[in-house]
C-alpha positions as CSV (number, residue, x, y, z in Angstrom):
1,X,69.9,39.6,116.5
2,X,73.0,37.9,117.5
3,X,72.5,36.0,121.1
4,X,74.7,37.2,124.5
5,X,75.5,34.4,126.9
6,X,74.8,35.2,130.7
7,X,78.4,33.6,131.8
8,X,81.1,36.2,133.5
9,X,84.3,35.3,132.2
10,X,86.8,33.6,135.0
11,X,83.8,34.5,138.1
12,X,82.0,31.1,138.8
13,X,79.7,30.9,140.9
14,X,81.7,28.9,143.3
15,X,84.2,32.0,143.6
16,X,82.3,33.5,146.1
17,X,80.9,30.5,147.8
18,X,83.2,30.9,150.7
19,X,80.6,33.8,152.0
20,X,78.0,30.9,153.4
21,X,75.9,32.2,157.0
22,X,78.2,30.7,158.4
23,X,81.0,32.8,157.8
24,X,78.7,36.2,157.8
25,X,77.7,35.4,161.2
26,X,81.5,35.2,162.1
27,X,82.1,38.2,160.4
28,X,79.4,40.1,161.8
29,X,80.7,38.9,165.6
30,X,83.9,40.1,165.1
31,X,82.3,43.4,164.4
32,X,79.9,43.7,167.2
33,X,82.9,42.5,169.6
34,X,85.2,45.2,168.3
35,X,82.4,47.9,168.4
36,X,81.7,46.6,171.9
37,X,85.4,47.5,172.9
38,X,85.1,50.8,171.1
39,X,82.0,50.9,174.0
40,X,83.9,50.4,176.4
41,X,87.2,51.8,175.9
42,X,84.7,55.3,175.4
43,X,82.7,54.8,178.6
44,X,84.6,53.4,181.0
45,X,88.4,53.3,179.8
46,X,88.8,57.3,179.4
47,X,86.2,58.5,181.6
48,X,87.6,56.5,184.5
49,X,91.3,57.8,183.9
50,X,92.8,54.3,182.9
51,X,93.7,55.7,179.5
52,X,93.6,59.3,178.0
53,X,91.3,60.4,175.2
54,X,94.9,61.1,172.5
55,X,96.0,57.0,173.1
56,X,91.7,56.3,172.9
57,X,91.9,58.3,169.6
58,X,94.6,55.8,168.5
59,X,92.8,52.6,169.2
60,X,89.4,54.4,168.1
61,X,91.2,54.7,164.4
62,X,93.2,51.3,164.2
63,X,89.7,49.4,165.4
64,X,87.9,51.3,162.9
65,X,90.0,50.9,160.2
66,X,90.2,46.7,161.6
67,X,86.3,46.9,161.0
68,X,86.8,48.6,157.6
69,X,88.6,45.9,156.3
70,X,86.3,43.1,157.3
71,X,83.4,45.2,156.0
72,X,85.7,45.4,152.5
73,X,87.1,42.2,152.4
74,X,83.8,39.6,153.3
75,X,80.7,41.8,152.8
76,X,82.2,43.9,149.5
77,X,84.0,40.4,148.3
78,X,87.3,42.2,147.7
79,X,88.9,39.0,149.3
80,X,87.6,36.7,146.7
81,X,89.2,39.0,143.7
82,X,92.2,38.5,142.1
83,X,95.3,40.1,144.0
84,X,96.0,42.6,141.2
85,X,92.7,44.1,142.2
86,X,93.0,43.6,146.1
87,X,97.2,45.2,145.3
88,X,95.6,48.3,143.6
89,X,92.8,49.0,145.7
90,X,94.6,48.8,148.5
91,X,97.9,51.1,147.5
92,X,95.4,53.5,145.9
93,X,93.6,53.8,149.4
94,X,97.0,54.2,151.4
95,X,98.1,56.8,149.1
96,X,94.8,58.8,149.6
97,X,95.5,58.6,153.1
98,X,98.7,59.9,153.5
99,X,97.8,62.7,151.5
100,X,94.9,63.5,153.7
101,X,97.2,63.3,156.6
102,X,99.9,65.4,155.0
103,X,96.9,68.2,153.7
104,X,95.9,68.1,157.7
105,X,99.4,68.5,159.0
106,X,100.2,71.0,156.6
107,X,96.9,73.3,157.0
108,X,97.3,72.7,161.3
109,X,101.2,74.4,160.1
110,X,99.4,77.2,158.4
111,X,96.9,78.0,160.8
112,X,99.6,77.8,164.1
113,X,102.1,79.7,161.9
114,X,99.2,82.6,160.8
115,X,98.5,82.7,164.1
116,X,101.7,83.5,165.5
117,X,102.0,86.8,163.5
């Protein structure tokens, strides 16, 4: 039987040590105070007339996609990875997003242009 070492090669432990509670807790309020504005842009922001529901749609995705990345880059540790992986991960996501927008732009086309005739 030949023996296996336990080591990761190039991950110390110290890598990741940048996560402490410290850090989670600020993480996590940054969070809570952007769903908290999600809140309130939803209850009283549109309701009350001070904004309309397409520019609330707008923030709604730029804060959600804001809390995405803190959720990726602290809590999945894609921040403490090597920027090859952070590079490729993150072109790989915009691409798949772009072609979900263009499949939804394209198939509204179809349905308003099927419609017409």
């Amino acid at each position: 039987m030949s023996e296996h070492s336990h080591s990761t090669e190039g991950h110390g432990h110290d890598d990741h040590a940048g996560l402490s509670k410290g850090k989670i807790w600020k993480v996590f309020g940054i969070l809570l105070l952007i769903t908290v504005i999600e809140f309130i842009i939803a209850l009283v922001f549109i309701p009350k007339g001070y904004m309309t529901q397409h520019v609330g749609n707008y923030i709604y995705i730029a804060l959600t996609l804001l809390k995405a990345f803190y959720i990726v880059a602290y809590f999945m540790h894609l921040k403490y990875e090597k920027l090859g992986l952070q590079l490729a991960l993150t072109v790989s996501f915009v691409f798949i997003i772009y072609f979900i927008v263009l499949m939804l732009i394209e198939g509204g086309f179809l349905n308003i242009h099927m419609m017409n005739h």
